[in-house]
C-alpha positions as a printed NumPy array, in Angstrom:
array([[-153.255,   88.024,   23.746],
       [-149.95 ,   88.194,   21.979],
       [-146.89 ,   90.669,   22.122],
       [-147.523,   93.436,   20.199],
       [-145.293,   92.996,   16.404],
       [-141.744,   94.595,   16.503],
       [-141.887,   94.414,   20.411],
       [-138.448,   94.333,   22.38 ],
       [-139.649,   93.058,   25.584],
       [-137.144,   90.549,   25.453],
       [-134.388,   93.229,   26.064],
       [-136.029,   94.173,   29.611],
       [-135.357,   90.747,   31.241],
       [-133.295,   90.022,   34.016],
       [-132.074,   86.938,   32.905],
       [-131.547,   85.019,   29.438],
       [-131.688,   81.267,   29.653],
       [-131.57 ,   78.382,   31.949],
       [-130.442,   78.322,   35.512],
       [-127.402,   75.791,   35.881],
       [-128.56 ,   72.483,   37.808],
       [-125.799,   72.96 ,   40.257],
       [-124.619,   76.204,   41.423],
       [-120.845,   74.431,   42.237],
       [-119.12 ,   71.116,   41.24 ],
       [-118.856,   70.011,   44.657],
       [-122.885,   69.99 ,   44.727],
       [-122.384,   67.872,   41.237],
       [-120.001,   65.672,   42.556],
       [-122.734,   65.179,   45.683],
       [-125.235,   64.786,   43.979],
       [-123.814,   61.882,   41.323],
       [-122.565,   60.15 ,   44.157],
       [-126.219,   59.954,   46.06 ],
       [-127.323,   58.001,   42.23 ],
       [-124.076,   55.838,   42.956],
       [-125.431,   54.998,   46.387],
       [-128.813,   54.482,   45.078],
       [-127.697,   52.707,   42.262],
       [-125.675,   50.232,   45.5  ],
       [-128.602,   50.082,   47.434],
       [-131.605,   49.39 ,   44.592],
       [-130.382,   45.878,   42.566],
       [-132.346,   44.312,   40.342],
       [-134.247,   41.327,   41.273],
       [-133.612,   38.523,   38.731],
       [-136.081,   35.666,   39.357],
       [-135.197,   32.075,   39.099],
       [-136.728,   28.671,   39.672],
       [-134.706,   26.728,   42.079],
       [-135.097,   22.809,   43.949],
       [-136.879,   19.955,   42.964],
       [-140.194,   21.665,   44.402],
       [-140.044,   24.615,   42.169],
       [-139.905,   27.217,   44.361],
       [-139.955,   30.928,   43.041],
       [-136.514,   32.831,   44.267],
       [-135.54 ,   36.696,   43.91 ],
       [-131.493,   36.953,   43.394],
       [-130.527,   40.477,   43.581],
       [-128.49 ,   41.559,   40.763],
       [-126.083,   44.275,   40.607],
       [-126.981,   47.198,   38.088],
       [-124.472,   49.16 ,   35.968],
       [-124.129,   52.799,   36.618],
       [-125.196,   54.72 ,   33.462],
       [-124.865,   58.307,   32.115],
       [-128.868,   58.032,   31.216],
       [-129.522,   56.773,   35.008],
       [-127.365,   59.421,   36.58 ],
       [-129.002,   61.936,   34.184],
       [-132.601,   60.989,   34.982],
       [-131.157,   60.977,   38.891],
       [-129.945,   64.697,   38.397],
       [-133.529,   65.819,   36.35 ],
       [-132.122,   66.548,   33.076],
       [-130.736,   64.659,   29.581],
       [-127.858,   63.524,   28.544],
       [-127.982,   65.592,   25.553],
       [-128.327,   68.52 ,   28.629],
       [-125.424,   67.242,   30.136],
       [-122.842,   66.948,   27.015],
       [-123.693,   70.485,   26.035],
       [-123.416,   71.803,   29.746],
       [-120.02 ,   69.741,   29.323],
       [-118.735,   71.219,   25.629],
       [-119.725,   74.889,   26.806],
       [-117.67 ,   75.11 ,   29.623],
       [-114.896,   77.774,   29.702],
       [-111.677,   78.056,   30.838],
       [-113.03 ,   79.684,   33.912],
       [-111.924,   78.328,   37.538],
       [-115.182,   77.333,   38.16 ],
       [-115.681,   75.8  ,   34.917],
       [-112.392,   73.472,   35.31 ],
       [-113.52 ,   72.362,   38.742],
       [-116.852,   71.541,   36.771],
       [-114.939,   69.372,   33.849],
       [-112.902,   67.864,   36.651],
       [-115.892,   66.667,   38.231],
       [-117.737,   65.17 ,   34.616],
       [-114.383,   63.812,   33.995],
       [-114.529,   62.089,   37.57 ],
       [-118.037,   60.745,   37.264],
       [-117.364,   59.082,   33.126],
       [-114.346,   57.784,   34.906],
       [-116.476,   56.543,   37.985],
       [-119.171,   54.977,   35.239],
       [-116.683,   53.279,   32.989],
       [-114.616,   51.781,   35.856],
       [-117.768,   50.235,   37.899],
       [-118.726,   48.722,   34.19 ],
       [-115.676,   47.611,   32.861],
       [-115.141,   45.848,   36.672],
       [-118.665,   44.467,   36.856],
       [-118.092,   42.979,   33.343],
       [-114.202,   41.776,   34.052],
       [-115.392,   39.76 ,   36.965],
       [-118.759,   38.666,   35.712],
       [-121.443,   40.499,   37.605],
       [-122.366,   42.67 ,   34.039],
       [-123.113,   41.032,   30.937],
       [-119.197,   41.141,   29.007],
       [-120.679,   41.59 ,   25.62 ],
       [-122.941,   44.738,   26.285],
       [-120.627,   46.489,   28.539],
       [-118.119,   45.917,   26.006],
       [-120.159,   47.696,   22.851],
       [-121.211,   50.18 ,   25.732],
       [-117.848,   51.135,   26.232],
       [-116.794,   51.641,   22.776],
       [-114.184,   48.125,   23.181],
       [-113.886,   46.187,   20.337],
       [-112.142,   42.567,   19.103],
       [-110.538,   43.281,   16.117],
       [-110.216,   40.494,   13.604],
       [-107.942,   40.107,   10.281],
       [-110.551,   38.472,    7.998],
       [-108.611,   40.003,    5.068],
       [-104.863,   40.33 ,    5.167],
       [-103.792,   37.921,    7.105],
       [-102.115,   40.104,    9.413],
       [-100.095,   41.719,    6.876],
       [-100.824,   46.129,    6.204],
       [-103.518,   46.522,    3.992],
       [-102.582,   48.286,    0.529],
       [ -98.658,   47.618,    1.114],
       [ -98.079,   46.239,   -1.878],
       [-100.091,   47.789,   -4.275],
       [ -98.453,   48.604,   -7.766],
       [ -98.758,   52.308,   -7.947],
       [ -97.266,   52.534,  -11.495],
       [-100.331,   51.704,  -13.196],
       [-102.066,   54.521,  -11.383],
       [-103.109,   57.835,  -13.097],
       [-102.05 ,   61.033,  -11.763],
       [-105.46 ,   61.551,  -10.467],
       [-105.839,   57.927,   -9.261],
       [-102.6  ,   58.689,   -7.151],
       [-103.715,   61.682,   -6.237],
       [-106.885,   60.427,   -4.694],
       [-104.869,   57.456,   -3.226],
       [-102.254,   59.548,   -1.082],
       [-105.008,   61.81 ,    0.38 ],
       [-106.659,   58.923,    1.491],
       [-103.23 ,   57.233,    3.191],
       [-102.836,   60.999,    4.645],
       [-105.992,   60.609,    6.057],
       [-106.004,   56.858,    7.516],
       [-102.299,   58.265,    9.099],
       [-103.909,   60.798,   10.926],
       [-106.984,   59.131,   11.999],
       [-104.469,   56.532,   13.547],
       [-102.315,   59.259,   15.256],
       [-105.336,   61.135,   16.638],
       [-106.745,   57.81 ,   18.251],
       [-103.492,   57.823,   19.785],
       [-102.39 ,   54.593,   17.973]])
């Protein structure tokens, strides 16, 4: 049976919303490092053909740690987990919370980065993973794009339209800390 229409049951309850996952960050912090230590203890098993015999071998393989694995870990989803991380306040409880996120991205991208830098990761993934890219020149070569552009044959508009772009780039570059 539904609510009756115009009903303001809603107003009665004791709580709105969902509990946190972790009452404190130190229980966060805990609990990310127990997927760390699983993470240690569970590789994957690669399997490979070795001797002239052909016999079947299982080589453990180190595994990355991963925002998704952590999150699946901890019972929730990363989408979850950024939103429990942009709502946070300013709260003292809230910046020993942030601390703690910033810790375990920190903890993630360092054990990738390393796994990748000395081989055990594959350098190519981990690299698009972490957002690092090899710039080429295919264009310029190497000189500033649109430095030597005639502006006099511009119309006002044209200009217009051209310096609110450069204004843009500029401060794209300065926010990326460039």
């Amino acid at each position: 049976m539904a609510a009756p229409r115009g009903n303001q049951f809603w107003k009665i309850r004791s709580k709105h919303g969902r509990d946190r996952l972790f009452s404190s960050p130190e229980e966060l912090w805990k609990a990310a490092c127990e997927y760390f230590e699983w993470v240690d203890k569970h590789p994957w098993h690669k399997v490979d053909f070795k001797g002239k015999d052909v016999v079947r071998v299982n080589i453990p393989t180190e595994r990355p740690y991963t925002l998704t694995g952590l999150c699946l870990y901890l019972g929730c989803n990363v989408m979850y987990f950024n939103h429990f991380e942009s709502s946070l306040t300013g709260s003292e409880e809230d910046k020993g919370f942030s601390i703690v996120i910033t810790r375990i991205r920190e903890t993630i991208y360092t054990q990738k980065f390393e796994g990748a830098a000395v081989g055990a990761f594959n350098a190519n993934i981990i690299a698009r993973d972490l957002g690092l890219i090899d710039k080429k020149d295919v264009q310029s070569g190497g000189k500033p794009l649109g430095e030597d552009i005639d502006l006099s044959e511009f119309t006002e508009e044209e200009l217009g339209v051209y310096l609110e772009l450069r204004l843009k780039a500029m401060k794209s570059k300065a926010g990326n800390g460039r």
